[in-house]
N, C-alpha and C positions, 0 to 999 in steps of 0.2 A: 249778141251772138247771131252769125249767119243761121237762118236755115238750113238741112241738109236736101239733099236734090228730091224729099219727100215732100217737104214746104214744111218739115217739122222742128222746133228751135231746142227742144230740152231730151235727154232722153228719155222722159215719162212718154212724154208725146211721139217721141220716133217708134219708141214700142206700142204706145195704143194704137199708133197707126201699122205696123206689120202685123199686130192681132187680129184686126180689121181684114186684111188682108187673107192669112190663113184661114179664117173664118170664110172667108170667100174660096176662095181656091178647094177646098174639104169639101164646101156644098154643089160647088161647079164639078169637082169629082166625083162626087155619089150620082148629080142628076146623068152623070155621062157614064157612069159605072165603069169608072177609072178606077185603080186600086193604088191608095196613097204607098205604098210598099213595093209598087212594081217598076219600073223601067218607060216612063211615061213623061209627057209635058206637067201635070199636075205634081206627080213624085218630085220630079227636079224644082218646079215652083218653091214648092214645101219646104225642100231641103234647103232652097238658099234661103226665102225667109226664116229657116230658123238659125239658116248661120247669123245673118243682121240681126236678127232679136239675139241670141247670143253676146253678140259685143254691145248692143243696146243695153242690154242687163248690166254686162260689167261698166258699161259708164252710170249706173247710176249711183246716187247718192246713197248711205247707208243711215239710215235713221236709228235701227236698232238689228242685233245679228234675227230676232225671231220674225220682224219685216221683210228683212232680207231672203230668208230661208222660205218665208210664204211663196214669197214672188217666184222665187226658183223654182220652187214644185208646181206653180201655174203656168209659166214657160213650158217648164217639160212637158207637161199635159197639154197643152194649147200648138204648141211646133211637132210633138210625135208624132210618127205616119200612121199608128195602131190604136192611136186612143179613137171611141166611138164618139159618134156626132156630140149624141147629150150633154156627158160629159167635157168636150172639148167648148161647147159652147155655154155651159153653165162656171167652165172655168176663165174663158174669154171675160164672160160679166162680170166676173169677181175678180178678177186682175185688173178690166176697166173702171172698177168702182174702185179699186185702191189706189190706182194710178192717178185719179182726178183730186186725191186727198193733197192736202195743205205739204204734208211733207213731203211730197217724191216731190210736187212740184217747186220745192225752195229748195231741195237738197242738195249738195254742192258735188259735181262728176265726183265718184272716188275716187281717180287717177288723182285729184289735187290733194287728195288728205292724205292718203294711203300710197307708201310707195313701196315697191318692188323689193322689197327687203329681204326673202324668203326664195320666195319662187315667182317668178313675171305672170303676169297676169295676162299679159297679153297669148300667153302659149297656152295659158287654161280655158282659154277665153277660144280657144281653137277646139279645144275636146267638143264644142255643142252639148254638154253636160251642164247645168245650171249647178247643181251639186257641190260639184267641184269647183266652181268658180267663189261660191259661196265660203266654201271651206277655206280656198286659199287666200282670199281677203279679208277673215278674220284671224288666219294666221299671220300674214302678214301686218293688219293692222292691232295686234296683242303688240308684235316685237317693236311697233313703232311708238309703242303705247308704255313699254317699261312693263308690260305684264307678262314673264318672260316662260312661267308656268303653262297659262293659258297658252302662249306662242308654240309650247312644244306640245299640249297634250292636243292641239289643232294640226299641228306637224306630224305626228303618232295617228290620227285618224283620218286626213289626208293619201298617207301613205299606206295606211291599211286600203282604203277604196281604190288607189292607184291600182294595189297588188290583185284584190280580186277583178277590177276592169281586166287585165291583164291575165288571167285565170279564165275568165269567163269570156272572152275574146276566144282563144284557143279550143272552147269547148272542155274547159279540163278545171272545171268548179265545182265538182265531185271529190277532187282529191284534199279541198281546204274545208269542208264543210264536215261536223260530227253525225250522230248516228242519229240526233234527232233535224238534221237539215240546216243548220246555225252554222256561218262560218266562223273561222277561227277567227282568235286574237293575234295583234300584233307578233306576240313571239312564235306561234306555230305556222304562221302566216310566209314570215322569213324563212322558216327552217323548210317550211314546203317549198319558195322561190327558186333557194338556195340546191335544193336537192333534184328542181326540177330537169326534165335532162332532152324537153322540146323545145329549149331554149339554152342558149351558151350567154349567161350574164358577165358583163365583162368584170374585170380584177377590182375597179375603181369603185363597182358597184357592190362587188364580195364584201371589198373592207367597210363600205359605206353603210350596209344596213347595219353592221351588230352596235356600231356608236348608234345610230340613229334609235335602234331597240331600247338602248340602254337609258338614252336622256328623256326617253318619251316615257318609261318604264318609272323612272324615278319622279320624274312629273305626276303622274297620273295615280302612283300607288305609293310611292312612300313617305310616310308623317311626318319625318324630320327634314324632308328637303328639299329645299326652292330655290327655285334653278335663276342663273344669274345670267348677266347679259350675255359673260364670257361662255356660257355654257350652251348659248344656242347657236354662237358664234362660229363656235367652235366646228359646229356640223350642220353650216350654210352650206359648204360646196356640197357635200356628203347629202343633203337630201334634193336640192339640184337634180346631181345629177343621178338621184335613186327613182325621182319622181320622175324627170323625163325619158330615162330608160326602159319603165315599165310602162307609160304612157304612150312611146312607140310601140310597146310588146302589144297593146290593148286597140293597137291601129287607131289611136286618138291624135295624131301628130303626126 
């Protein structure tokens, strides 16, 4: 494998080395009393390493979903403009400590195991959300996998986060959330989307959520039913394009 123009050959290594980097660029902003959040040489630094650490994440290899989801919440701490020093560099360490382990470095890119069956990766790969990247590659790799359950109650919680990215983009996550602060569930989730009126959701996307409510609904709550190839099939286009419509609404795309 070529190196990339970093001199880095795998993606453990392309990301230890943009870690490296952020880490640098954070402390060259403090000592210049730059503000990582503002309109500056260092802000934009920042931003684009964590676009590259972003696609760096999605080519890595997946050893297990609770390695995976580690790593994503050390990204998002290590690339955000708000997290403080301590923190960003006690999570540098322990990202570079996992990174040097036997499995990221044998692991095979997920683009070869894992394909695009669901939702592309490459587009979630664009939101800068580790999260969500996380989420769509273990839904993607359930339906590749014959585990067609899992494939949709990953598809149901995917599209729950779309929905409030999208709520909370707007300033309008007040109206999904109960009286003790906890956002909704899937189903009141939709019916807020659907009713909301600072956003014109188009027709493909009306008839697309209540299938999508319904198979993720049936996955995740009821005893007698497990859901079949044909059943996730069925509402591939339908979360498509539910997901990238409210992923623009959420200015992710």
């Amino acid at each position: 494998m070529r190196p990339n123009k970093n001199g880095a050959h795998t993606p453990a290594e392309r990301l230890h080395k943009l870690v490296d980097d952020a880490i640098t660029v954070a402390r060259t902003a403090r000592k210049n009393r730059a503000s990582l959040r503002g309109v500056n040489f260092y802000a934009d630094k920042l931003a684009r390493l964590r676009t590259d650490a972003t696609l760096a994440f999605g080519d890595l290899g997946e050893p297990s979903v609770g390695d995976i989801s580690a790593v994503a919440e050390m990204v998002e701490l290590i690339f955000a403009a708000d997290t403080d020093v301590r923190r960003r560099v006690s999570s540098a360490r322990e990202l570079s400590h996992e990174l040097q382990t036997t499995k990221w470095k044998s692991a095979t890119p997920v683009e070869k195991i894992v394909a695009d069956s669901i939702f592309p990766q490459s587009l979630l790969a664009k939101t800068g959300r580790g999260y969500l990247i996380a989420i769509g590659r273990q839904m993607n790799g359930c339906f590749e996998s014959g585990w067609y359950d899992a494939c949709a109650v990953m598809m149901r919680r995917l599209l729950e986060t779309a929905i409030i990215e999208a709520f909370e983009a707007k300033h309008l996550d007040n109206k999904i959330k109960n009286p003790r602060g906890e956002f909704f569930q899937l189903t009141a989730l939709i019916a807020a989307a659907l009713s909301e009126t600072n956003w014109n959701l188009s027709r493909n996307m009306r008839h697309a959520l209540p299938r999508l409510r319904d198979v993720g609904h049936l996955s995740a709550h009821s005893r007698r039913f497990t859901a079949q190839k044909s059943d996730i099939e069925k509402v591939q286009l339908d979360c498509r394009v539910a997901l990238e419509e409210f992923l623009h609404l959420a200015a992710l795309l």
